[in-house]
C-alpha positions in Angstrom: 69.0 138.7 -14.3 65.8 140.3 -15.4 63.4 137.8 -13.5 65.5 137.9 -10.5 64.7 141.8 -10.5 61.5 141.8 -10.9 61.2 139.2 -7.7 63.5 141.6 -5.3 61.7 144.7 -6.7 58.2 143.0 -5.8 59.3 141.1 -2.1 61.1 145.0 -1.8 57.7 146.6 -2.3 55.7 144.2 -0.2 57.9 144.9 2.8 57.0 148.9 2.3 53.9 147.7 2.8 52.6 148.7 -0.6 49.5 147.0 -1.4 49.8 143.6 -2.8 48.3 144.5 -6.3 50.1 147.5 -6.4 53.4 145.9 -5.8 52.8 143.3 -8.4 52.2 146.3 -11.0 54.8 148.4 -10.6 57.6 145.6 -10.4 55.5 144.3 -13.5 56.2 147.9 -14.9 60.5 148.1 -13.9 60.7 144.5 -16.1 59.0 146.1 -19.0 61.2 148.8 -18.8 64.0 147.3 -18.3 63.3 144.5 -20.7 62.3 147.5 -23.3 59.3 145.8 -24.1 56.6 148.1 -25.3 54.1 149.2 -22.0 51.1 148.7 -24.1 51.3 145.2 -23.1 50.2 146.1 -19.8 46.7 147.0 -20.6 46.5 144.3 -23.1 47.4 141.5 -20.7 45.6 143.3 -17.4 42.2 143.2 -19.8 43.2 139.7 -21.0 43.3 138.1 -17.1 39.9 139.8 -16.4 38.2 139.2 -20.0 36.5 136.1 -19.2 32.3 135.3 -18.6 33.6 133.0 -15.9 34.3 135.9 -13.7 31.1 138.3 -14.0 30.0 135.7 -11.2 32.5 137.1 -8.8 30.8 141.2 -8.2 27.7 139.0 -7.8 28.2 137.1 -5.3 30.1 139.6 -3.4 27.2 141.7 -3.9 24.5 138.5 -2.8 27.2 138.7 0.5 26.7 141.9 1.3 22.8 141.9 1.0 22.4 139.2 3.1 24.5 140.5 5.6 22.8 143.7 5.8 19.7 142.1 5.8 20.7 140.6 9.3 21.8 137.1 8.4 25.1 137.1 10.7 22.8 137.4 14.0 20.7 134.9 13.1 23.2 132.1 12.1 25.1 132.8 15.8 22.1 133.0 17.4 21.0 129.1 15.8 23.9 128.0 16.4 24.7 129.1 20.0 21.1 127.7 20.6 22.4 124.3 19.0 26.0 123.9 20.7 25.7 126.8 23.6 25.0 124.3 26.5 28.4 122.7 25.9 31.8 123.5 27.8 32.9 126.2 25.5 29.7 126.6 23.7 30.4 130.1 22.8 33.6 128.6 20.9 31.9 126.3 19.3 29.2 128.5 18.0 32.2 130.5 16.7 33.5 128.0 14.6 29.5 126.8 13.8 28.8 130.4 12.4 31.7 130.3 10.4 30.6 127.0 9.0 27.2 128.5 8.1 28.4 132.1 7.3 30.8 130.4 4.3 28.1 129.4 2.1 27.1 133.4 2.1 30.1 135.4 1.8 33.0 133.0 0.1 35.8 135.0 1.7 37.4 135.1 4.9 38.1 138.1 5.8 34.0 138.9 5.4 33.7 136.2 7.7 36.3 137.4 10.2 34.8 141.1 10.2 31.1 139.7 10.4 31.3 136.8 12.9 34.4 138.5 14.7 32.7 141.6 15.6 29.7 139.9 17.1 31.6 136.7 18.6 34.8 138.2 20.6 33.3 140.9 22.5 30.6 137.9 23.7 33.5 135.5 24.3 35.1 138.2 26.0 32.1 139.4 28.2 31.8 135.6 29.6 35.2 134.9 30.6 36.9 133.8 27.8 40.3 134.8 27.0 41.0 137.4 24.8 43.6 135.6 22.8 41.7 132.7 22.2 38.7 134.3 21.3 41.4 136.0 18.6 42.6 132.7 17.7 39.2 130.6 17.2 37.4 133.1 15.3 40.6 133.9 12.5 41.4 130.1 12.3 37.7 129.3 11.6 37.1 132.1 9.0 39.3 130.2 6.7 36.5 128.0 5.9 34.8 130.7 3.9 36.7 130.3 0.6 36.5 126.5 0.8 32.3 125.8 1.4 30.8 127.0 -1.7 30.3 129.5 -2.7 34.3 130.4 -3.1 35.8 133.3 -4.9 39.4 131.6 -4.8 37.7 128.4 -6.7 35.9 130.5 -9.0 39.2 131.9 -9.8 40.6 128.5 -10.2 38.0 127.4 -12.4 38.6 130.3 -14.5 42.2 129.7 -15.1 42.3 125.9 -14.9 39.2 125.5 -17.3 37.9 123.1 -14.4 34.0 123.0 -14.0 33.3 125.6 -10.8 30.1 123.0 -9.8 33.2 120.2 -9.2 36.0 122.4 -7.5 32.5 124.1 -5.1 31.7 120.4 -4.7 35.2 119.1 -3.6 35.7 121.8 -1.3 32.6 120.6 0.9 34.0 117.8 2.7 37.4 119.3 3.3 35.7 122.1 4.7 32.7 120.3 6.8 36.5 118.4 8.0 38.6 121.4 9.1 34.9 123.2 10.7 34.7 119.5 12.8 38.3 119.3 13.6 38.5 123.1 15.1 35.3 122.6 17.3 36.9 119.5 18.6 40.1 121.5 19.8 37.8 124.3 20.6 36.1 122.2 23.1 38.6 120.7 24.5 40.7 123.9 25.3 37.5 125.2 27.0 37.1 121.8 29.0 40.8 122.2 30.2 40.1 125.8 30.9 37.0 125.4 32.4 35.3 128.2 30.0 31.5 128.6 30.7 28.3 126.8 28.9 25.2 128.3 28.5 21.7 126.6 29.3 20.2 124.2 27.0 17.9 125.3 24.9 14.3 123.9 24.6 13.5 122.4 21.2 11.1 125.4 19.9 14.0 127.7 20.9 16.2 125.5 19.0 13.7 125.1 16.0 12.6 128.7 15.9 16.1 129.9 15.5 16.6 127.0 12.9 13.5 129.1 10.8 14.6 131.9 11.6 18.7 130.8 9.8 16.9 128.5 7.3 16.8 130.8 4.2 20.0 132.2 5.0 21.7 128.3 4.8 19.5 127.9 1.6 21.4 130.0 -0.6 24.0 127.8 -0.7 21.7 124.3 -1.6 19.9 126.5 -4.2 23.5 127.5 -6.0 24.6 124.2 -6.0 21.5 122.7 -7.1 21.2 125.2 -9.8 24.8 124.8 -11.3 24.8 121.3 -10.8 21.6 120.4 -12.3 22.3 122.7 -15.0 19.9 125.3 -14.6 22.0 127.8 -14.9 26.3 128.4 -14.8 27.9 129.7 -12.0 27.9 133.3 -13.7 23.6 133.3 -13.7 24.0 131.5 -10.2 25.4 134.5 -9.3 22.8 137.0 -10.2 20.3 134.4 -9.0 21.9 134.7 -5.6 21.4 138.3 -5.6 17.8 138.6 -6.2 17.1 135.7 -4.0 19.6 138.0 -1.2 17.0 141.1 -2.2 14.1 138.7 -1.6 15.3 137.4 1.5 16.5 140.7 3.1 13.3 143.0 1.9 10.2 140.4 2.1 11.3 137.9 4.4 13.6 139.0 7.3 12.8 142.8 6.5 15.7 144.0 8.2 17.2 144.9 4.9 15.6 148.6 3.9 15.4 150.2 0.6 18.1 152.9 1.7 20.4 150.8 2.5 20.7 149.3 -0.9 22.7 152.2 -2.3 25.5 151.8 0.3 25.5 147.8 -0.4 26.5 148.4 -4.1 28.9 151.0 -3.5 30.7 148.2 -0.9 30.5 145.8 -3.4 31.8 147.7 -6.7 34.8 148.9 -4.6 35.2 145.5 -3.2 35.0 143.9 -7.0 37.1 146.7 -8.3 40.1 145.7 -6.3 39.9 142.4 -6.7 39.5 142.8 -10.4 42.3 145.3 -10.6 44.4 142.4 -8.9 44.0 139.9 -11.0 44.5 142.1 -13.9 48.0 143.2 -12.6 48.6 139.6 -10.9 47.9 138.1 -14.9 51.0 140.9 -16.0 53.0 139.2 -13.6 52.4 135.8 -14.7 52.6 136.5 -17.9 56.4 137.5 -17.7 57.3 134.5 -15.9 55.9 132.2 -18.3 57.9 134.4 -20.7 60.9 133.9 -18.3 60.5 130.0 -18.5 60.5 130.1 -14.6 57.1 127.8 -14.2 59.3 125.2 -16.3 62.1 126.2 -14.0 60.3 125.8 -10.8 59.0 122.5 -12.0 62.4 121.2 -12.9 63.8 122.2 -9.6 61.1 120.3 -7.6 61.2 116.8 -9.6 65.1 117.2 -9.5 64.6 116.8 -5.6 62.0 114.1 -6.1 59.8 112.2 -8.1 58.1 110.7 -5.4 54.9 111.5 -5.3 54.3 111.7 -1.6 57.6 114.1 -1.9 56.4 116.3 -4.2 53.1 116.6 -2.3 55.1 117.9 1.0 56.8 120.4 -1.3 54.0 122.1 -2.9 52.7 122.6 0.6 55.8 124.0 2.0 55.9 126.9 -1.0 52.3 127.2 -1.1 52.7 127.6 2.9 55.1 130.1 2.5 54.4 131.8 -0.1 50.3 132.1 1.7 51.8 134.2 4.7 52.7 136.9 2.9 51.1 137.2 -0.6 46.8 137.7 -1.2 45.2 135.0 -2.2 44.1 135.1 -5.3 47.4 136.8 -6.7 49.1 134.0 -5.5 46.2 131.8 -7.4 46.7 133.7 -10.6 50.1 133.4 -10.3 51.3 130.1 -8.9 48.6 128.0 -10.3 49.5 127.7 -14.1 53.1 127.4 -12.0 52.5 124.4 -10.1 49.6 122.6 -12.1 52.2 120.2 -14.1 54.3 119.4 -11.4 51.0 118.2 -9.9 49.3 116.5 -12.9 53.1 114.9 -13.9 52.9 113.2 -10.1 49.0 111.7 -10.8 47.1 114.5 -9.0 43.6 115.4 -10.4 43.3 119.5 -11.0 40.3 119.6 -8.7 42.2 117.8 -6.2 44.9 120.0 -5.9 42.8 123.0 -6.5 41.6 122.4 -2.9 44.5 121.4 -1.5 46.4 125.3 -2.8 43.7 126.7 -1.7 43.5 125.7 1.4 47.3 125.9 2.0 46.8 130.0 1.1 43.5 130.2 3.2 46.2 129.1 6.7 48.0 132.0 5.4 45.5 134.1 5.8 45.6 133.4 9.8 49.7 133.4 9.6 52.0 136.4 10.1 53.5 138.5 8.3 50.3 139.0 6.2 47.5 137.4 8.0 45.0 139.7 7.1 42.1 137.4 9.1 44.4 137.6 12.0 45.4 141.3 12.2 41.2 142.3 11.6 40.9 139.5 14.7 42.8 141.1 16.6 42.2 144.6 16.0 38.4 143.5 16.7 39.5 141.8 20.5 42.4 144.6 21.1 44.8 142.1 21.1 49.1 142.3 20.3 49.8 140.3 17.2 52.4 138.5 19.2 49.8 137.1 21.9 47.3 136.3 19.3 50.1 134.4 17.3 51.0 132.6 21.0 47.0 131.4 21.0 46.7 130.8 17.5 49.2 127.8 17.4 47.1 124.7 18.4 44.5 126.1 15.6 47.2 126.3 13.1 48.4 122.7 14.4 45.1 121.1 13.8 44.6 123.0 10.2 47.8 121.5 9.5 46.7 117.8 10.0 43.8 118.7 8.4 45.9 120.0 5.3 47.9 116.9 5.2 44.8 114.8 5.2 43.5 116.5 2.3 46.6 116.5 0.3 47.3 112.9 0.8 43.7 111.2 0.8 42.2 112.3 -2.6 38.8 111.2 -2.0 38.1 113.8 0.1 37.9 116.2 -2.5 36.7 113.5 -5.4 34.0 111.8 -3.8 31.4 114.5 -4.2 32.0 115.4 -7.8 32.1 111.8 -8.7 28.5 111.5 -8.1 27.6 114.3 -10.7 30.1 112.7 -13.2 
C-alpha cells in the first residue's frame, strides 16, 4: 500500500510539472511520513548517494565543458565538419549530426549538445532552405550521442553505482555511438537527396586541413582522457581536473577566445549545473533506497522472468520499461534508480554489466528526444520555433533508425565488449 503511494504521489507530481528531483523528494518525504520512519534518514541517505570519490569527476568535467565552449570550440568543430561533409546533398545535416559526434567527447550531456550545436545549426539549416522541422528533428536525435562517446556523465554514474571500471563503460560506449552518429547521417542524407535540400561547394584541402587544426585540440581532449585513465595515469576523478586545466590551456593560450572575465561566469554555470545534478542523485538514492526496502527490485525481477526466461525476451522487455520509463523521467534519476533494479534480471539472463550499462543508457538517452519529457526536443524546438507536435511528426524516422540501432546494441554484445577487451 505504502510503495504504491509513494509511485502515484511521484507520477502525480511529475504531471504538475514539478521538477524531477523535487518530485522524487517530497514523495520520498509522504512515505517516510507515512511509514513513521524517522526524517533523519533523509539526509543520511541523500549524503550517502553523493559520498563517493567516483563522483568529484562529474563538476569537472562539466566545468572542462563549459570552458571549452566558451573558449569557441562549437564554431570550430561545425565549421570542420561542414568543410568535411558540406559539399554533399544535405551537407548541412550531416555536419549536424558530425558536430554532434565531435561535440560528445567535450560536453557528455545532451542537452549541452542540443543548446550548443542547435543554436548555431537550425537557424543555418533554416537560412538555406531546409525545413524547420527537420532541422528540429536531426539536431535533438543527434544530441543523444553526447552521453554515450566519452566522456559521459550517465556512465560515470553507472560506474559509481555498479562498481564497473568508468575507462571500460567510456570504452564500450564508443562504437555504439560512432554506430548511431553513422546510421543518422545515412537517413540524414537520404531525406535531403529525396528532398532535394542544397550542398555547399567542396572545399579545397588547406580549407579542409586548416579547419582540421583549427578543431584538433578540441577532439584531443577526449584521446588524452582516455589515454590517461586507460593507461593508468590517472582515475577518471584526476582525468577530470586534468580536462580542466587542459580546457583553461586550450581556451586562454591557444584559441584565445576564452578571456580572463569570463571565467567567473563559467564556474558559476558550472556549480549551479553540478549542484542540481548532485541534489538529484542525492534525493533519487532516497528513493531507491525505499524500494529496495519495499522488496520491489526483487518484485520487478520476479515479474519479468515470470513472463520469460528467454533471454532474447527478457532483452525486448528491459527496453520496453527502460523506453518508457526514459520519456518521462531524467536520466540519471532513472540510472540511480532503475539500475540496482534491473542489474540481476540482466546478469541472471548472461548479460555483462558493461554491456547493459550501454544498452540503459542508451534506451534513456531516445527519451531524451521523446515526448512527454524530451528535454533535447523541447530546447530544439524552442531554438527553430517549432510546435512540439510538428517536431514530433519529423522526428519519427530519427527515432526509427535509433531504434534499430538500440536493438543492434542490445542483441550483439560485442559492440560494446570489443573495445574493453583489448585493455583487459
Amino acid at each position: 500500500m505504502l510503495a504504491m503511494i509513494l509511485f502515484v504521489s511521484f507520477l502525480v507530481l511529475i504531471s504538475l510539472s514539478v521538477p524531477i528531483a523535487f518530485s522524487l523528494g517530497m514523495s520520498s518525504l509522504i512515505y517516510l511520513l507515512l511509514a513513521d520512519i524517522p526524517l533523519n534518514v533523509i539526509p543520511q541517505k541523500m549524503f550517502g548517494g553523493i559520498n563517493s570519490f567516483t563522483l568529484l569527476c562529474i563538476p569537472g568535467f562539466i566545468l572542462a565543458g563549459n570552458l571549452m565552449n566558451a573558449g569557441g570550440i562549437t564554431d570550430r568543430i561545425i565549421n570542420f565538419t561542414n568543410n568535411i561533409v558540406g559539399h554533399i546533398r544535405g551537407g548541412l545535416g550531416l555536419a549536424n549530426v558530425g558536430s554532434s559526434m565531435g561535440f560528445a567527447g567535450i560536453s557528455g550531456t545532451a542537452l549541452a549538445d542540443t543548446a550548443s550545436i542547435g543554436s548555431v545549426m537550425i537557424p543555418a539549416m533554416k537560412k538555406e532552405g531546409y525545413d524547420s522541422a527537420f532541422a528540429v528533428a536531426v539536431t535533438s536525435s543527434s544530441s543523444t550521442i553526447g552521453p554515450i562517446i566519452p566522456p559521459s556523465l550517465p556512465m560515470i554514474i553507472l560506474g559509481t553505482l555498479a562498481t564497473v571500471s568508468i575507462g571500460d563503460l567510456f570504452l564500450a560506449g564508443t562504437i555504439p555511438g560512432i554506430l548511431l552518429g553513422i546510421s543518422l547521417m545515412i537517413l540524414t542524407y537520404i531525406i535531403s537527396k529525396k528532398r532535394k535540400y542544397p550542398k555547399g561547394e567542396r572545399q579545397h584541402l588547406s580549407v579542409v586541413i586548416k579547419s582540421f587544426s583549427g578543431a584538433f585540440w578540441a577532439l584531443m581532449m577526449t584521446v588524452v582522457i582516455l589515454f590517461g585513465i586507460l593507461s593508468g595515469l590517472f582515475t577518471p576523478t584526476e582525468a577530470s581536473i586534468v580536462a580542466v586545466v587542459y580546457a583553461l590551456i586550450v581556451g586562454l593560450l591557444v584559441y584565445r577566445d576564452l578571456k580572463l572575465k569570463m571565467i567567473p561566469k563559467v564556474f558559476l554555470d558550472s556549480m549551479v549545473s553540478t549542484a542540481g545534478i548532485m541534489v538529484l542523485v542525492g534525493f533519487a538514492n532516497l528513493f531507491g533506497w525505499i524500494l529496495v526496502s519495499e522488496q520491489i527490485p526483487q518484485l520487478v525481477a520476479d515479474g519479468i522472468l515470470s513472463l520469460s526466461e528467454n533471454p532474447i525476451v527478457v532483452i525486448l522487455l528491459l527496453n520496453l520499461l527502460l523506453l518508457f520509463v526514459g520519456t518521462f523521467m531524467e536520466t540519471i534519476a532513472a540510472l540511480v534508480i532503475l539500475f540496482p533494479v534491473l542489474l540481476p534480471v540482466a546478469t541472471y539472463i548472461g548479460m555483462d554489466p558493461v554491456h547493459f550499462g550501454v544498452m540503459m543508457v542508451l534506451n534513456l538517452m531516445i527519451g531524451l528526444s521523446t515526448p512527454p519529457v524530451g528535454v533535447c526536443l523541447f530546447v530544439a524546438s524552442s531554438i527553430g520555433k517549432v510546435s512540439l507536435g510538428r517536431a514530433t511528426i519529423a522526428l519519427l524516422p530519427f527515432l526509427g533508425v535509433s531504434l534499430l540501432v538500440l536493438l543492434l546494441v542490445s542483441f550483439i554484445p560485442e559492440l560494446t565488449l570489443f573495445l574493453p577487451s583489448l585493455f583487459d
